[in-house]
N, C-alpha and C positions, 0 to 999 in steps of 0.2 A: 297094154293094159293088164292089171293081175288076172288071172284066171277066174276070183269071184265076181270081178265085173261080169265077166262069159259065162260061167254058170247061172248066174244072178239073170241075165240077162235072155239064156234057156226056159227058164222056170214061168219069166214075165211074158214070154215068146208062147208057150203052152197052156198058159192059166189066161193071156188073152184070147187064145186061140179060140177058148169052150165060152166067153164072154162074147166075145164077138159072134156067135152062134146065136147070141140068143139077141143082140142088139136089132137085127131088121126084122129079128121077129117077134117079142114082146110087144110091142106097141101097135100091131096089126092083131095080136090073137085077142089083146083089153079091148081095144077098142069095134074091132069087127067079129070076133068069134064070140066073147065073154057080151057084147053087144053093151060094153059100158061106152058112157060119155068122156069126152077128151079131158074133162075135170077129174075124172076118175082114174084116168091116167097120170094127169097130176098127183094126186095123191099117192098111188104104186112112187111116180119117181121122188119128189119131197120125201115118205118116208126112210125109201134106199139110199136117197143121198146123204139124208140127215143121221141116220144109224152109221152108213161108211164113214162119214168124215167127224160125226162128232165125238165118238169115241177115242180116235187117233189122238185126241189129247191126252185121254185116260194113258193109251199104250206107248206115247211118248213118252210123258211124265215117268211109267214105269222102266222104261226101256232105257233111261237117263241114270235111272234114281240105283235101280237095280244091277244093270249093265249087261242086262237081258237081249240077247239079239236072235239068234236061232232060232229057240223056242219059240218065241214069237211068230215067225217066219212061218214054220212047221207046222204049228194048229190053225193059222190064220191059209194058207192054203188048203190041207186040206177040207177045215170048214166051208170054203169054196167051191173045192170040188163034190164036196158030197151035195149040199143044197140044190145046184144047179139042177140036175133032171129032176127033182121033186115039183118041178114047175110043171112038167108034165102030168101028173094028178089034179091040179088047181081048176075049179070051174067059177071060182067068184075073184073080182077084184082083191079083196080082202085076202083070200089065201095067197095071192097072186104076190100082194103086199108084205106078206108076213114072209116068203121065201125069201122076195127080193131084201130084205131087212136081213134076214138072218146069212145070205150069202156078200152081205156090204160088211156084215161083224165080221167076217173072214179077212175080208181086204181092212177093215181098220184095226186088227190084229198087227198086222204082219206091214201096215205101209212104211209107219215111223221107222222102223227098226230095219226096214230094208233099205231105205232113202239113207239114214247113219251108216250101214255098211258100208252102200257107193261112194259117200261122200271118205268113207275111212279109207279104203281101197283105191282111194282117187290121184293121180299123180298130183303134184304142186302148179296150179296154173289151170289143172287142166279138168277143175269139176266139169264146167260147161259141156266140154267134148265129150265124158263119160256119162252124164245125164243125157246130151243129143242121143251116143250111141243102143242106152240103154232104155231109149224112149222109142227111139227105131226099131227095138226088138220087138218089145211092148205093141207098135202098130203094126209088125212086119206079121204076128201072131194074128191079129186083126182083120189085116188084109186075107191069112189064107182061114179064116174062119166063115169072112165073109164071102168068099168066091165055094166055099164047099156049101154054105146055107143055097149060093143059087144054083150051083152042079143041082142038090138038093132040090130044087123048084122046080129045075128045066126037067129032069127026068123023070119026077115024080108026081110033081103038081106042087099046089100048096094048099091040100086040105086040112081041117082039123086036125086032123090024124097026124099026116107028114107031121104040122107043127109041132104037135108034142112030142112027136118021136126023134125030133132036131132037139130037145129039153131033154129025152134021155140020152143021146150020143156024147153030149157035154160032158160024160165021167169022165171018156177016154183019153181027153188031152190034159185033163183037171188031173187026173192022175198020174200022169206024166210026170208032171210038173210036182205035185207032191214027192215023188220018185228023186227026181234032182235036189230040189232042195235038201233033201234029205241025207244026204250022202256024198252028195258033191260040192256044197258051197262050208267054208271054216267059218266058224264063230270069230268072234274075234279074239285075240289073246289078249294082248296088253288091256291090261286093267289100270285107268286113273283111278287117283286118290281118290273116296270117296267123300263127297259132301254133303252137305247141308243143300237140299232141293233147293232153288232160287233160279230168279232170269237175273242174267248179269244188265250192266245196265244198257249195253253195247245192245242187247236185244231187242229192247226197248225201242229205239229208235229203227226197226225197222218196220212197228206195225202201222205207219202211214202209209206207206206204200202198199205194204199189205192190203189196207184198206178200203184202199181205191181198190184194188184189184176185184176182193170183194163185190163191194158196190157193181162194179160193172157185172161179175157173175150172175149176179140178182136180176139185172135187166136182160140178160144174156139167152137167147131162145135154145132151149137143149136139142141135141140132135131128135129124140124123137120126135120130136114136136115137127123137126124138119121131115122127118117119116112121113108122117100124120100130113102136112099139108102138102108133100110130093103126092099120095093116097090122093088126096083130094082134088089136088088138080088133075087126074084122070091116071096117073100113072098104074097100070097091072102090079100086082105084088111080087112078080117076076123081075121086078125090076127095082124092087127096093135094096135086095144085098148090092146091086151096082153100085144104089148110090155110096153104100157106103164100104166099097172098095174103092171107088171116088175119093172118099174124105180118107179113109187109110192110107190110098197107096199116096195121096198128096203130102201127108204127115211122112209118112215112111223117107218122102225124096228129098225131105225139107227138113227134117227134125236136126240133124248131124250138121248141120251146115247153119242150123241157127245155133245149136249148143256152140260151133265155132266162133262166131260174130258175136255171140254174148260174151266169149274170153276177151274178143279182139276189140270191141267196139262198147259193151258195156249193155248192161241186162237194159237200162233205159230207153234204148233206140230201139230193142227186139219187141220190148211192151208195149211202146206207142205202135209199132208197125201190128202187133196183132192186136190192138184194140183197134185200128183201123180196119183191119181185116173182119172182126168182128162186126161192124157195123155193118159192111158192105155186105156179106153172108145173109143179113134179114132186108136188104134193099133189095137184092135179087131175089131173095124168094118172096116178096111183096109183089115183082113184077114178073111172078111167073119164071123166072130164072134158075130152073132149079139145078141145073148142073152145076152152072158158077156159086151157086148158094155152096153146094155141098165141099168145094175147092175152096171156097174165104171159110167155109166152116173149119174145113183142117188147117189151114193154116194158122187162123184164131189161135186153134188148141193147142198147136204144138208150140209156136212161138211163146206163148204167155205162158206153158209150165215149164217151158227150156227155161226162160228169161227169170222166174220168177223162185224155182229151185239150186239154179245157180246161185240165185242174192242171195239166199239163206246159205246156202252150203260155205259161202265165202266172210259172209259177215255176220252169221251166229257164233255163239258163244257154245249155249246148248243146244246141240242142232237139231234133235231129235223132239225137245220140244217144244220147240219152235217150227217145228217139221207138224209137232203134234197141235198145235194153234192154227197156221196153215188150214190145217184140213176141217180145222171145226170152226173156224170164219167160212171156209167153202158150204161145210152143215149148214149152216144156220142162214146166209145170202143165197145159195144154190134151189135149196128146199124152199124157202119162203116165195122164192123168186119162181119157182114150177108150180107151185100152189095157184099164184099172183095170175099169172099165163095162162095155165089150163082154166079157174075161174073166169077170166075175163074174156077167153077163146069161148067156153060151154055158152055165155048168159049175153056176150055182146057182138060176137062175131070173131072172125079169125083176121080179118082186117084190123078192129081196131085193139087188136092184142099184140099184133106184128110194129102196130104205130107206137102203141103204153112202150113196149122193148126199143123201137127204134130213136123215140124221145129221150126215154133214160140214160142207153147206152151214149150217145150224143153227149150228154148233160155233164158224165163220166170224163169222158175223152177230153170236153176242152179243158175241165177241172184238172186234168193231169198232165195235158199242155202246157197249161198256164205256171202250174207248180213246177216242172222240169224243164222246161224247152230251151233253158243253158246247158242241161247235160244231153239230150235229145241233139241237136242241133249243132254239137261242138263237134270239130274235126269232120262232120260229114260225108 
């Protein structure tokens, strides 16, 4: 692979490293230290999701139009890295909201324009294995963020304090990662002709697929939520970064090996397998099953953005903004869909919010059964 993939893939390795830091513990400090309700939780993530991904249209469109890739990369990290320990000041939902917002504008900075790199940098054949590899960095980052948040717990505890002082350690790897990017990943050289902004029509035809994908996101229960009802079914906070060293190291042994069976077998069979996968993640944690929950939860994830990254990279035209749509269908299904959930968790129970997601998702699945199960089901 070219050396930007591995640089590329350094950066994505240390900037999830400081995310992952804060992933098993933000939803334990709103909801039990800041003493808000799970609705209010909601709200922190709907807003973070909706600012990260619906901008990536804006920075597609620009990163196509312009032919802007670096820069991009470079303010959209370090806006990252710097945001993160400021969560560490926050005493209200609302501030709590306003960081996570402003550290998502980092990431929809820098998404489109780094997803166009890899796809440039990509051998012939071989997006899928470059996205597996570089998705594996991504959680390999994840995993050792999550295993130092619980080093962190086991030696220290998990008081108010420890927690926000886990919000200011987060410079150290954020900065890191600023560091690489900086100096060791090339811009691209070759410059196409410029044109006249447009989706060709080739693009066109990929956003049904897209939109199922969507769809399911929306009924899709996000990992905290999987936090929040692990919390609730009795589990010590000591044992929340497991779980999600759980869902990391499963992504981490799986990711490389679906980006492969996407080259060889076709993005369609890796998306029904993690919409299946998705489903089964909120029927184990219905039944109290939370370890298996947290293992169909990473599989979900990685399967469906291996599967679903690859389509793009292979059959866009403009990839970056189509990279940049991508992410603002995720805004606008992801966000609505964490609103939907934490509402219907706060006012009617957590049962019958796990059923609203587990109906939905369901309703998804056979609808994308029904429309592919020639391309699904051929060659087997």
């Amino acid at each position: 692979m070219n050396k930007n993939i591995y640089s590329l893939a350094l950066v994505s390795f240390f900037t999830d490293f400081a995310s992952a830091m804060i992933t098993p513990v933000l939803p334990i400090f709103i909801v039990y230290i800041l003493n808000d309700g799970v609705d209010k939780l909601g709200v922190v993530i709907a807003s973070a999701t909706f600012v990260s991904y619906i901008f990536r249209i804006l920075f597609g469109y620009l990163s196509d139009k312009y032919q802007i890739r670096k820069p991009f990369l470079i303010v959209g990290y370090l806006i990252s890295a710097i945001s993160k320990p400021l969560l560490a000041f926050s005493n209200t939902y609302q501030s709590v909201a306003l960081l996570r917002s402003i550290e998502r504008m980092g990431k929809a900075t820098r998404s489109a324009s780094k997803d166009y790199l890899i796809s440039t940098y990509s051998k012939k054949n071989e997006s899928g294995k470059t996205f597996g590899f570089h998705k594996m960095m991504d959680i390999a980052g994840e995993l050792f963020g999550a295993i130092t948040v619980f080093c962190i717990f086991y030696f220290y505890g998990s008081s108010e304090d420890i927690l926000r002082n886990i919000f200011l350690l987060t410079i150290i790897p954020g900065i890191i990662g600023v560091f690489i990017v900086s100096f060791f990943v090339q811009d691209e050289h070759k410059k196409t002709e410029n044109k006249k902004y447009q989706f060709e029509k080739k693009d066109f035809k990929l956003f049904p697929t897209l939109f199922f994908y969507f769809s399911f996101l929306f009924f899709m229960m996000g990992d905290s939520y999987f936090i929040i009802v692990a919390k609730e079914e009795g589990y010590a906070i000591l044992f929340i970064p497991i779980f999600i060293i759980v869902l990391t190291l499963t992504q981490t042994l799986t990711s490389y090996y679906f980006g492969i069976i996407s080259d060889k077998k076709g993005f369609n069979k890796v998306l029904f397998f993690a919409f299946l996968m998705g489903i089964f993640s909120m029927i184990a944690m219905k039944f109290s099953f939370i370890w298996i929950g947290f293992i169909f939860l990473g599989l979900f994830t990685v399967a469906s953005l291996n599967a679903i990254r690859s389509y793009i990279s292979i059959n866009a035209i403009n990839k970056a903004s189509i990279y940049g749509v991508f992410y603002g269908g995720i805004a606008v299904f992801s966000s609505l869909g964490a609103l939907s959930f934490g509402y219907i968790w706060q006012n009617f129970g957590q049962e019958n919010a796990l059923i609203f997601s587990l109906i939905g998702t369901v309703i998804i699945f056979i609808l994308v059964l029904i429309k592919s199960k020639k391309e699904i089901f051929n060659n087997v």
